[in-house]
C-alpha positions in Angstrom: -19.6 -9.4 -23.7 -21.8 -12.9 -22.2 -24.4 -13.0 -21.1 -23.8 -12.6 -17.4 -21.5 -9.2 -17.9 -22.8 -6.2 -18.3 -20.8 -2.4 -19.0 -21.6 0.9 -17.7 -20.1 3.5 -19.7 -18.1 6.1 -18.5 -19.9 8.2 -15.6 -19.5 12.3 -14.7 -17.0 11.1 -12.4 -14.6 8.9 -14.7 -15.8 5.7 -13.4 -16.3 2.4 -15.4 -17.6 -1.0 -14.3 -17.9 -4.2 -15.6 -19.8 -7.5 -13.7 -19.8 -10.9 -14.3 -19.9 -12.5 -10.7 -17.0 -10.7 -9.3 -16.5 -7.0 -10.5 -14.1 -4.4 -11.4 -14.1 -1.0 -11.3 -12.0 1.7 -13.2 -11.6 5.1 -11.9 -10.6 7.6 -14.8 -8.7 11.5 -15.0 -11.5 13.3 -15.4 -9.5 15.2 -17.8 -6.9 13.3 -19.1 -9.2 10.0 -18.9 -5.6 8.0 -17.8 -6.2 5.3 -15.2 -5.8 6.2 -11.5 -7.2 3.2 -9.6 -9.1 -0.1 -10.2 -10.5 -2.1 -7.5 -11.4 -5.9 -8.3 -14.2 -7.3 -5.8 -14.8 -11.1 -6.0 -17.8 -13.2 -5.2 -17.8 -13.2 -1.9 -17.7 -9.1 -1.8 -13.9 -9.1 -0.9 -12.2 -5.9 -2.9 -8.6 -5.4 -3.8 -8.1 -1.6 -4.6 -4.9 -0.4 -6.8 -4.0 3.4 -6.6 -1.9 4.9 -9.4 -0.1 7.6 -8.3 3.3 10.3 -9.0 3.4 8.8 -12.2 6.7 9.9 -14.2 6.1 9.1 -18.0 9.6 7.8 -19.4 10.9 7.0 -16.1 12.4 3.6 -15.7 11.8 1.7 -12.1 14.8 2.2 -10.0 14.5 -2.4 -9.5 12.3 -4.9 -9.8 10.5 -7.2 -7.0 9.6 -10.6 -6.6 6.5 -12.5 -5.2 7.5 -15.3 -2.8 4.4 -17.2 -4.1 5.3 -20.3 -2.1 5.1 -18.3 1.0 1.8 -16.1 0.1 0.2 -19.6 -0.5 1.4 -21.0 2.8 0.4 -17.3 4.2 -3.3 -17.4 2.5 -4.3 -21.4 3.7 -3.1 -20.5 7.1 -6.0 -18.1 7.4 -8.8 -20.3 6.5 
């Protein structure tokens, strides 16, 4: 790890997190210690949370989907 990141080890409640200057946060089965959600917070404090959930192991995705990336970056300067 640099200098700027630091760890905290797995807590009671299955929870990792690693900093630099944005963050990201695991959550942990407290049992099965397989990965139910992660949020990633940047620098200005703004979080994006992902939820794992009804997972089926050996299941194959019923499709695919695509990112319109062209229209998520006309979507995202439009905001500012």
């Amino acid at each position: 790890m640099g200098q700027n990141e630091r760890q905290t080890g797995l807590d009671q409640r299955g929870k990792v997190t690693l900093s630099r200057p944005g963050r990201v946060t695991m959550i942990f089965g407290k049992k099965s210690l397989t990965l139910r959600r992660w949020t990633l917070t940047d620098e200005r404090g703004q979080s994006t949370t992902v939820t794992i959930s009804n997972v089926k192991v050996g299941a194959r995705a019923p499709g695919t989907f695509t990112i319109d990336y062209a229209a998520n970056r006309e979507f995202n300067t439009t905001l500012k």
